[in-house]
C-alpha positions as CSV (number, residue, x, y, z in Angstrom):
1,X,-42.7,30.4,-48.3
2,X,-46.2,28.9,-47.0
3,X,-47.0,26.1,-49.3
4,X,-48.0,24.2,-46.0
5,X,-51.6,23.3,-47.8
6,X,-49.2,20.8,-49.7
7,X,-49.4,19.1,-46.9
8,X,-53.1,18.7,-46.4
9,X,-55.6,15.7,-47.2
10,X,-57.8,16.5,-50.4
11,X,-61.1,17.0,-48.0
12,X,-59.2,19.4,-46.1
13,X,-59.4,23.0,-46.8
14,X,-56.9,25.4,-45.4
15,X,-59.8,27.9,-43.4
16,X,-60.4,24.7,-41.3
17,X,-57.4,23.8,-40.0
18,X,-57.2,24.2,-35.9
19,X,-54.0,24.0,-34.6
20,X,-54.9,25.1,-31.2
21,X,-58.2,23.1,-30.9
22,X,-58.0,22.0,-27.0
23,X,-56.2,25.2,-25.4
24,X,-53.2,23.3,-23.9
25,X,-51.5,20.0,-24.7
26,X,-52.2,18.4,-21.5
27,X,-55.9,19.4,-21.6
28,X,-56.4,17.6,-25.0
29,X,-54.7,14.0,-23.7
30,X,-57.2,14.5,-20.4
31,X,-60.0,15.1,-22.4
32,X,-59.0,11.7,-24.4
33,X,-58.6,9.6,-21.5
34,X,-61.7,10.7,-20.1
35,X,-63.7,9.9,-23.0
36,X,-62.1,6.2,-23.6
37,X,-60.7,5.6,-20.4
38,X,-60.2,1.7,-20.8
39,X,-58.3,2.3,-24.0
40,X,-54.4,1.4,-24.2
41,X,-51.9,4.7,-24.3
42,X,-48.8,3.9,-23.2
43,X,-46.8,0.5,-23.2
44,X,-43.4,-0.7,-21.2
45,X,-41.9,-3.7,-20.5
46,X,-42.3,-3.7,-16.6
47,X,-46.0,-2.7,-16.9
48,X,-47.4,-3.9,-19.8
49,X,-50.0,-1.0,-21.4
50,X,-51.7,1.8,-19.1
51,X,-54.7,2.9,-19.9
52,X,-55.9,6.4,-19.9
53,X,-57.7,5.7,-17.0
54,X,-54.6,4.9,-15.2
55,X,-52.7,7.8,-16.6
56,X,-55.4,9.9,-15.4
57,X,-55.0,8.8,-11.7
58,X,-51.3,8.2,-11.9
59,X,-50.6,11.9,-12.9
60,X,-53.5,13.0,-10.5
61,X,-51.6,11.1,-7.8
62,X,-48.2,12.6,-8.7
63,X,-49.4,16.3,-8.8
64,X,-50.5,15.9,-5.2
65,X,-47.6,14.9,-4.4
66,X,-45.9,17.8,-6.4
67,X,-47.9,20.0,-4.6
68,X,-47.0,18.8,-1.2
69,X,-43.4,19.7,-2.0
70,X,-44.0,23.1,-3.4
71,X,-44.6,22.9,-6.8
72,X,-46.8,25.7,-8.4
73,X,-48.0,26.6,-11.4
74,X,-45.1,28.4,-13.4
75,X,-42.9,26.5,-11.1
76,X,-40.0,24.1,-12.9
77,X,-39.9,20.2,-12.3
78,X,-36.7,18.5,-14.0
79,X,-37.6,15.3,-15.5
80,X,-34.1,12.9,-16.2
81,X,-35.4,9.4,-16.9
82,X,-35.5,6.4,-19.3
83,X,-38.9,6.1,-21.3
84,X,-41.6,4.2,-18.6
85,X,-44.9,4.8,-18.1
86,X,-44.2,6.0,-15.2
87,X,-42.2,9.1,-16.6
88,X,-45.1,9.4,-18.8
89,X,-47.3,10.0,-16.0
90,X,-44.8,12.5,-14.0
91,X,-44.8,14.4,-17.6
92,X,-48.2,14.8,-17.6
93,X,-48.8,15.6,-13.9
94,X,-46.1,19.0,-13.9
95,X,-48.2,20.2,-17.3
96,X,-51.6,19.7,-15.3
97,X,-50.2,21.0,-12.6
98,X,-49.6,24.4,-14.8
99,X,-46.0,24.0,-13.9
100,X,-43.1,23.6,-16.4
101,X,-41.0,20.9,-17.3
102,X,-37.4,20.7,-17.5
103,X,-36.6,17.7,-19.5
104,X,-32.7,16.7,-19.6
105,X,-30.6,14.4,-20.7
106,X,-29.2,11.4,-18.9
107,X,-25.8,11.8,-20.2
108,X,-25.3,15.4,-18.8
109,X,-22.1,15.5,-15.9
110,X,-21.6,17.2,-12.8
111,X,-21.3,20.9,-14.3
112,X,-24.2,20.4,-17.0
113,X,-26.4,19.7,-14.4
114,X,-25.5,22.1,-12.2
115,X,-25.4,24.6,-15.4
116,X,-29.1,23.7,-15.8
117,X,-30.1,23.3,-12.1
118,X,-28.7,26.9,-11.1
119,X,-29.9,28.5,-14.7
120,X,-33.4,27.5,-14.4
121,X,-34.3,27.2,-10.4
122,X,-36.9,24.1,-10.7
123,X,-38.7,23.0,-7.6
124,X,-38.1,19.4,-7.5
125,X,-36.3,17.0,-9.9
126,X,-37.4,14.0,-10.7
127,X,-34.2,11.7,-11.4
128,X,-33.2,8.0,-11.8
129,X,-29.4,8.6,-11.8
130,X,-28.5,8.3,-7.9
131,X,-24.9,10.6,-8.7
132,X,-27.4,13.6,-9.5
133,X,-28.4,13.7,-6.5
134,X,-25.5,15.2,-4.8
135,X,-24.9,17.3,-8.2
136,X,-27.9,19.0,-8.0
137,X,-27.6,19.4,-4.1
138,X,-24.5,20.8,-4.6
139,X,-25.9,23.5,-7.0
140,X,-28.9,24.3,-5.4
141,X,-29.8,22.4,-1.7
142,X,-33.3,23.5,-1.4
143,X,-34.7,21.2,-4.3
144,X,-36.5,18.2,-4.0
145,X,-34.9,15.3,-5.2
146,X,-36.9,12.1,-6.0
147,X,-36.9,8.9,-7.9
148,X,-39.2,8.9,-11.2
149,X,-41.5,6.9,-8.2
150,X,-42.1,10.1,-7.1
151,X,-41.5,9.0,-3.5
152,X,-43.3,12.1,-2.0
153,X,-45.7,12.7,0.8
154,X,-49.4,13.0,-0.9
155,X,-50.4,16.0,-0.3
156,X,-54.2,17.6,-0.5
157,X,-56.3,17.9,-3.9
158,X,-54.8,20.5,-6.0
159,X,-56.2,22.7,-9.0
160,X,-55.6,20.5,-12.6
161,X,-56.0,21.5,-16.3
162,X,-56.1,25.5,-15.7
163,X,-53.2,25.7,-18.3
164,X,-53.8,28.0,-21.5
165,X,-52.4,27.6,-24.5
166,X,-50.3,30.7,-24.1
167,X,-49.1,29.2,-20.4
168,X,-45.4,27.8,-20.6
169,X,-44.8,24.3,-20.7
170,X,-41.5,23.2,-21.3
171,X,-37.5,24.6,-20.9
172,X,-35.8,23.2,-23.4
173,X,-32.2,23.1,-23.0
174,X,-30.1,23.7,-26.1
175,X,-26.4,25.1,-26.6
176,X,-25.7,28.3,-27.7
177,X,-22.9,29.8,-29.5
178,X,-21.2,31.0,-26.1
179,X,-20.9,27.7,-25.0
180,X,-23.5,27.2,-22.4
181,X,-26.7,25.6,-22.6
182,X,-29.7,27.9,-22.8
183,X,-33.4,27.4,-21.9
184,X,-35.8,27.5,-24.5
185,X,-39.2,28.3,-23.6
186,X,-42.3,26.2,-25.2
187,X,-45.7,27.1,-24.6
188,X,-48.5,24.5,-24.0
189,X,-49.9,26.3,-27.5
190,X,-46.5,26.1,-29.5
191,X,-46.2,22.1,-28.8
192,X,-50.5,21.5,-29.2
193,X,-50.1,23.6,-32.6
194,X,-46.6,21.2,-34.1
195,X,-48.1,18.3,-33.3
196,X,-51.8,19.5,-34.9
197,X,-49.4,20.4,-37.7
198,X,-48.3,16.7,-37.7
199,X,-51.3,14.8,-37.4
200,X,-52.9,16.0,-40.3
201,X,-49.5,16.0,-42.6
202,X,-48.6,12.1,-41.6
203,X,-52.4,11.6,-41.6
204,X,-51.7,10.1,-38.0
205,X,-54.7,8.6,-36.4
206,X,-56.2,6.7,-33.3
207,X,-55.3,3.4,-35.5
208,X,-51.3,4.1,-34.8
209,X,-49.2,2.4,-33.3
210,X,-45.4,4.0,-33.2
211,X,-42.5,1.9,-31.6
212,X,-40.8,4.6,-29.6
213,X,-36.7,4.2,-29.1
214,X,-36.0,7.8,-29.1
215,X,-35.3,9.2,-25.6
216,X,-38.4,11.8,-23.9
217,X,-35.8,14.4,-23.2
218,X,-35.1,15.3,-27.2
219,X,-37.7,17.1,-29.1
220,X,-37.7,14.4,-31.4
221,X,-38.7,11.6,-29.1
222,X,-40.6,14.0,-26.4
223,X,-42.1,16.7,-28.3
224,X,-43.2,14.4,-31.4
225,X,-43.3,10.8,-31.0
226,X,-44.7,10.9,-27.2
227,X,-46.8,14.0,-27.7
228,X,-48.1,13.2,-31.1
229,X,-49.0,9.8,-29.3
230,X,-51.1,11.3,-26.5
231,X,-52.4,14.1,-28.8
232,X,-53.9,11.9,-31.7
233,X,-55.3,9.1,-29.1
234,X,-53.0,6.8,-30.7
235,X,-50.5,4.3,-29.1
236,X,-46.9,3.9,-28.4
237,X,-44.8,1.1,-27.3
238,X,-41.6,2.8,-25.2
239,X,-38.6,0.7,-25.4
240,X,-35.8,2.3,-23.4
241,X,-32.7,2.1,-25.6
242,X,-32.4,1.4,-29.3
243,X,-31.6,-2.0,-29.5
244,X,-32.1,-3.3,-33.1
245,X,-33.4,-6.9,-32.2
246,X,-35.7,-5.4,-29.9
247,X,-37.1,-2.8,-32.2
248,X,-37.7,-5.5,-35.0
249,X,-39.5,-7.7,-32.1
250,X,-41.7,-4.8,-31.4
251,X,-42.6,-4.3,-34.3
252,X,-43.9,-7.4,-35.2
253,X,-45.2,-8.2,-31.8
254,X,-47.5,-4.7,-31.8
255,X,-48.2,-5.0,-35.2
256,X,-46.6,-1.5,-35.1
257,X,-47.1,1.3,-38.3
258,X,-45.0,3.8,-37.3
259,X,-41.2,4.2,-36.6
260,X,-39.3,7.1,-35.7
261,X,-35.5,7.5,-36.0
262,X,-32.4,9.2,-36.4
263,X,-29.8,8.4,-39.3
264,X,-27.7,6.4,-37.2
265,X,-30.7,4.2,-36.2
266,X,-31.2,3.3,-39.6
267,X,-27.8,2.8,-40.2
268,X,-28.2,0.2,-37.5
269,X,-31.2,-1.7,-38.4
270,X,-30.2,-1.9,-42.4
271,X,-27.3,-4.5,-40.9
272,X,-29.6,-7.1,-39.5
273,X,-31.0,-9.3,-41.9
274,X,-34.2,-8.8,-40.5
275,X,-34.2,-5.3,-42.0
276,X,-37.0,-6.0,-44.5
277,X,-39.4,-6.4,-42.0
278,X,-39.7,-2.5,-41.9
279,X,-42.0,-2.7,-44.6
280,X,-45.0,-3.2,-43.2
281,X,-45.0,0.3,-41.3
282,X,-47.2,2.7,-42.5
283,X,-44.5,5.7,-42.0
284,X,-40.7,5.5,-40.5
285,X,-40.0,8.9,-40.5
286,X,-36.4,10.2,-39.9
287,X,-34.8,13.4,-38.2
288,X,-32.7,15.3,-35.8
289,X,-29.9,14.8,-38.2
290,X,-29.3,15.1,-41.8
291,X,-30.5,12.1,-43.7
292,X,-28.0,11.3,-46.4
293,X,-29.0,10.5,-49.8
294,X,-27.3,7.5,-50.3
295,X,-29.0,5.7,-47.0
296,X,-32.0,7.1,-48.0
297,X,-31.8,4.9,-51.1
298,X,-30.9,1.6,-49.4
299,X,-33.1,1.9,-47.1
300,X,-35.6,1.9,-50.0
301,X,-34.0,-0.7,-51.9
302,X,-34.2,-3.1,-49.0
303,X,-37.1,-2.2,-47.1
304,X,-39.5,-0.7,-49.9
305,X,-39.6,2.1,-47.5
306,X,-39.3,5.1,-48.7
307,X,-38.4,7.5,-45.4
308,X,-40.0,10.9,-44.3
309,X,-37.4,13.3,-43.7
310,X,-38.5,16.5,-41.6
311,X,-37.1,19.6,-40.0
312,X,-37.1,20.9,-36.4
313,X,-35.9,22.7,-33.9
314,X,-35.7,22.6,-29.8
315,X,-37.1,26.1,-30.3
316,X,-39.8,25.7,-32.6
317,X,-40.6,22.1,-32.3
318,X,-41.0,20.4,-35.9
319,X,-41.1,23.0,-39.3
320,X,-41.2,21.3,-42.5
321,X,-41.6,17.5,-43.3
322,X,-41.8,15.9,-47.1
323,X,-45.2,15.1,-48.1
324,X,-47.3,12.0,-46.8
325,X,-48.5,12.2,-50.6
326,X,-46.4,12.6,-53.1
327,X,-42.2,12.9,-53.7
328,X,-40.2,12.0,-50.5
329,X,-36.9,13.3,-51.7
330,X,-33.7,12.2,-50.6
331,X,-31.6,15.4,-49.3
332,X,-34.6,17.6,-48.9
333,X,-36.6,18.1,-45.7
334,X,-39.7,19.0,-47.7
335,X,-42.5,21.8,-47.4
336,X,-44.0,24.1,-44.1
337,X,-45.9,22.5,-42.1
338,X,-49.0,23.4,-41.4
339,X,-49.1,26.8,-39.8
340,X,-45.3,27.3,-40.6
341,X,-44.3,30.1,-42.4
342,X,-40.5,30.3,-44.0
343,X,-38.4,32.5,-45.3
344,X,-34.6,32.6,-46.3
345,X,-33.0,36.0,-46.4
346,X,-29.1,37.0,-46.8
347,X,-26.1,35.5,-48.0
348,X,-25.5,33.1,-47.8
349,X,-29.3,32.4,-47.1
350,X,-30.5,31.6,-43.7
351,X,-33.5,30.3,-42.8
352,X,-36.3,31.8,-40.5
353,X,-39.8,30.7,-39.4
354,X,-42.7,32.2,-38.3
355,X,-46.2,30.3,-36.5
356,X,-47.5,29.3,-33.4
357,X,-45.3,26.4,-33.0
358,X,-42.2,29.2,-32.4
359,X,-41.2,29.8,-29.0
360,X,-41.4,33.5,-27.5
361,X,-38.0,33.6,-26.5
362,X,-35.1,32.0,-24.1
363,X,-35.6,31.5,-20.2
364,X,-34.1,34.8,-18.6
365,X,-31.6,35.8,-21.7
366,X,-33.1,39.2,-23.1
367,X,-29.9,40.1,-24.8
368,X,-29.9,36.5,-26.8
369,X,-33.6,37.1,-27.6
370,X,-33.3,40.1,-29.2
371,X,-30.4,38.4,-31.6
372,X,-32.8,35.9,-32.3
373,X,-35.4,37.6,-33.8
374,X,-35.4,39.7,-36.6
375,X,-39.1,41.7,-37.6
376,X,-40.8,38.6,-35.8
377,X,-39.2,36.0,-37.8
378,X,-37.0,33.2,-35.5
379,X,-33.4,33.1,-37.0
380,X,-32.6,29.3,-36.7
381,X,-28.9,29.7,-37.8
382,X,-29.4,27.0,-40.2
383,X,-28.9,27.4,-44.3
384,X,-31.3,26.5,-46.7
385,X,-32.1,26.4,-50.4
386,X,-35.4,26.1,-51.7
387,X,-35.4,23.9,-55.4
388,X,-37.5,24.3,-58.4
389,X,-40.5,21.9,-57.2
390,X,-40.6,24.2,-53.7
391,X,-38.7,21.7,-51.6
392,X,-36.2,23.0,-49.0
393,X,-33.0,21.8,-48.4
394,X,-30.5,22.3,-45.3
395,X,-27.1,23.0,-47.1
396,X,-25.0,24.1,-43.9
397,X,-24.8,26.3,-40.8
398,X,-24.7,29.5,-40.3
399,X,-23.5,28.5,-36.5
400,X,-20.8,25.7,-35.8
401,X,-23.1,22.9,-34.9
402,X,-22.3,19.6,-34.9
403,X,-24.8,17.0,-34.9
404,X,-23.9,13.8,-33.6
405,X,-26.0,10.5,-33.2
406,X,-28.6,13.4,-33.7
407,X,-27.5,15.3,-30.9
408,X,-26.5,18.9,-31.0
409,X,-22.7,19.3,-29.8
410,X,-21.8,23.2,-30.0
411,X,-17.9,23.8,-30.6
412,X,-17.9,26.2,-27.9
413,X,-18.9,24.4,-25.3
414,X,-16.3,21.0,-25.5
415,X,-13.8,24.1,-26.2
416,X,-14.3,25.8,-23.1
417,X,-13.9,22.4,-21.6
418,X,-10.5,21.4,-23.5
419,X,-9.2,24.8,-22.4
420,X,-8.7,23.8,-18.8
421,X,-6.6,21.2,-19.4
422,X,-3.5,22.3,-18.3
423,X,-1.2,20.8,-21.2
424,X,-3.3,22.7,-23.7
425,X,-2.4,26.5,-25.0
426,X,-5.3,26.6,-27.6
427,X,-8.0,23.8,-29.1
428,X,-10.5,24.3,-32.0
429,X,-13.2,21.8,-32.3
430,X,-14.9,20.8,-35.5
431,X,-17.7,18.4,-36.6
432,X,-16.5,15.9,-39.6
433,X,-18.5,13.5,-41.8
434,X,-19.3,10.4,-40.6
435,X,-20.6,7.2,-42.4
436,X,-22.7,6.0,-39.2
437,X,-23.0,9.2,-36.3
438,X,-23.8,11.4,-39.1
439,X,-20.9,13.7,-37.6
440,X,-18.1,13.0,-35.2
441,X,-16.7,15.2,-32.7
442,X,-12.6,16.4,-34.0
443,X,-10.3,18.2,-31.7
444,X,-7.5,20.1,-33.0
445,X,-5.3,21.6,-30.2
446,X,-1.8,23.4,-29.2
447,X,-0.1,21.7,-26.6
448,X,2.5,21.6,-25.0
449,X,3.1,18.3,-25.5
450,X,1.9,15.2,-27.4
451,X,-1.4,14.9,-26.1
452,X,-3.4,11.4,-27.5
453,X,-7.5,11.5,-28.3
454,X,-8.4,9.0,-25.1
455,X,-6.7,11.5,-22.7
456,X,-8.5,14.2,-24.0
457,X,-11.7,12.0,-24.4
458,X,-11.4,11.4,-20.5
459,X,-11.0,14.4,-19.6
460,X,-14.2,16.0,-21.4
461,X,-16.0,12.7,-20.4
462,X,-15.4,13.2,-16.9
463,X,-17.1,17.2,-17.7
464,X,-19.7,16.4,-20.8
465,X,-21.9,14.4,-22.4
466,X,-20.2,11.2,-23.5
467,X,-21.3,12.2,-27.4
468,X,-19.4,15.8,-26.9
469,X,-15.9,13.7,-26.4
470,X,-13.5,14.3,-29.3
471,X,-13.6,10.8,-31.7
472,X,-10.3,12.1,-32.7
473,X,-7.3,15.0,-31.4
474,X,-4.9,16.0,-33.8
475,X,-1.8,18.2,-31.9
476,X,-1.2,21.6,-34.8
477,X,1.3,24.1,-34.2
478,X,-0.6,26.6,-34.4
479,X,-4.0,27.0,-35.5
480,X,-4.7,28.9,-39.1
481,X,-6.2,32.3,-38.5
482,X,-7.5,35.0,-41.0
483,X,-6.5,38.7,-40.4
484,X,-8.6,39.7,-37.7
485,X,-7.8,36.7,-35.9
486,X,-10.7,34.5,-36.2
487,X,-9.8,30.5,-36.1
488,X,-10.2,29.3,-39.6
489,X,-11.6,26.0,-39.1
490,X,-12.2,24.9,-43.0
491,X,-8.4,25.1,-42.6
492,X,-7.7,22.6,-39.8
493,X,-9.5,19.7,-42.1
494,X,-7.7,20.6,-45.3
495,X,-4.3,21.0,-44.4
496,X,-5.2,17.8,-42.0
497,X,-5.6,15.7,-45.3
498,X,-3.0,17.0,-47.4
């Protein structure tokens, strides 16, 4: 399936689309800022906007710095932060730097972080949480640790903007179906190329402005919102949190046209009665979690916004979107991108991808890459069908995801954790429908005893992520199994509701 031209303006012709125009992704913002370096990029509320100009010699500033402490090209920098300018600016300095960036999420505990710190090696890490610092001490003592400040000694000039599009820029952390996280690696060319993909689909321009609530450590908020931003020479306001007064401020404030969201965000802002004032964006665009139908519709029948739904992955950045033009349809994620080939193959059938938006392969896991490749196509675990008009839709998973909030929360992983609490024989965790997370987090366990959902919530809290703590545990007897022994987890629900 390559019906990406579906996508494209009616002056565009397929043979001239460049998706790699610029080399790397860093090279293409520098390139911007030099030619309009007065012009507004970035906005926060502590600094107002930044100009290219002052990204320019911010991330200038920073690599020096970077460079003092070690950092190389092909080196990793962990980035942990809320949305600033400033974060902005250590973003950009690691990729001019040639290095790679790590970026992670706030939320992680004392054995995520030290999961990541020991998996990947970086350099330095660049933190705002003053707890990581003795986690990732304890894990590794030899990196830096520094504020997103970047309190380092400047060091001397050091070589910028040598990166290629084939150079990696980004580790990726996403769980896996044994539990732990695993690095996916994104070259400068594979992020350049989605977002090329996405400026000519959502005909995004210069003229943009996109209110951005979505956290820079998630593909959705880094990968397309910020680096669309930077890419296209547009302009983003970064608001920390999503906080639905404050979003509805900013957009009136910026005279904003673009929003983007997850589900629950949507949820969120169709409760205010200020919820009509979404219709004068251009394009709210929504992902990182199935869309359902039904909100899809209110959303239109109160706003006059009719949502872009759109498909992606950590390891392939975006993949299909609905048409700017034409039929956004409620439960379908739409056609290719540009550049994105896809295919569904088996039975049930999964879908693969293919394009220079795919990544090469995980950081150091050979045996995982070679699972997750089959005759050059990326398996993405997910399963689609493909309707009469040509529009795909995701109709399950082919692994145990859950997505929460629009964050992934792999079974294995809040399992593993369960199992070490000393009450607990055996747990299966499942992901159930949820009216405003999407999916919730359920936790079905042998015990011992009677063991209540905020014990077992503090007890993964203390460990996880506070979106991988069970919203519910339900004690079993013994949990349904088929012949070979495999937990039957369509089981645990039914016989739960009957």
């Amino acid at each position: 399936m390559s019906s990406w031209y579906r996508h494209l303006p009616s002056e565009f012709e397929p043979a001239g689309v460049e998706l790699l125009a610029g080399g790397s992704l860093s090279s293409t913002w520098v390139a911007r800022w030099r030619e309009q370096p007065q012009e507004a990029v970035i906005h926060d509320s502590e600094q107002g906007w930044v100009s290219g100009q002052e990204l320019l010699d911010r991330s200038e500033v920073i690599a020096r710095k970077l460079g003092r402490a070690g950092v190389e090209p092909g080196d990793r920098v962990l980035l942990s932060a809320a949305s600033s300018a400033g974060l902005v600016a250590a973003h950009a300095a690691v990729l001019r730097l040639g290095a790679v960036v790590m970026p992670t999420n706030g939320a992680y505990r004392a054995e995520e972080v030290a999961h990541v710190v020991t998996d990947a090696r970086p350099k330095v890490a660049i933190v705002e949480q003053p707890e990581w610092i003795e986690w990732i001490h304890a894990a590794d003592p030899n990196v830096v640790v520094t504020s997103p400040s970047v309190d380092l000694d400047m060091g001397p000039s050091v070589q910028l903007d040598q990166a290629q599009s084939e150079t990696p820029a980004l580790i990726g952390y996403t769980s896996g179906t044994t539990g732990r996280p695993k690095g996916a690696v994104l070259s400068h060319g594979n992020l350049l190329s989605s977002v090329r993909g996405l400026e000519i689909a959502w005909r995004w321009t210069a003229d943009d402005t996109l209110i951005l609530a979505l956290p820079l450590f998630h593909m959705h908020g880094l990968g397309v919102g910020l680096h669309g931003t930077l890419t296209v020479g547009a302009k983003a306001v970064l608001l920390p949190d999503f906080e639905v007064s404050q979003v509805l401020d900013s957009l009136q404030e910026f005279h904003a046209t673009m929003f983007f969201g997850v589900p629950t965000m949507y949820g969120r802002l169709l409760e205010s009665t200020r919820a009509d004032e979404l219709k004068n964006l251009r394009l709210c665009v929504s992902g990182s979690a199935p869309l359902a139908a039904e909100l899809h519709h209110k959303i239109y029948q109160i706003t006059g916004q009719r949502v872009l739904e759109r498909y992606g992955m950590t390891e392939t950045a975006m993949l299909v979107s609905n048409p700017y033009e034409g039929e956004r349809r409620p439960g379908s994620v739409g056609f290719p991108l540009p550049g994105v080939e896809i295919r569904l193959e088996g039975e049930p059938a999964e879908i693969q991808v293919k394009g220079p938006n795919v990544f090469s392969g995980y950081w150091e896991r050979p045996n995982e890459n070679v699972d997750a490749f089959v005759d050059g196509w990326f398996r993405t675990g997910d399963l689609g069908a493909i309707d009469s008009d040509g529009y795909l839709s995701i109709v399950g998973r082919a692994k145990e995801l859950i997505i929460s909030g629009g964050f992934n929360v792999y079974p294995r992983e809040v399992e593993d954790v369960i199992s070490e609490y000393e009450p607990i024989q055996e747990c299966a965790v499942v992901g159930v429908p949820d009216d405003e997370w999407g999916e919730v987090v359920v936790a079905f366990v042998v015990a011992e005893r009677e063991v209540g959902t905020d014990e077992i919530k503090s007890f993964v809290g203390e460990r996880l992520a506070h979106y991988k703590r069970p919203r519910r545990t339900h004690r079993v007897e013994a949990l349904p199994r088929n012949a070979l022994g495999k937990v039957q987890k369509h089981r645990l629900m039914e016989e739960r509701e009957t």
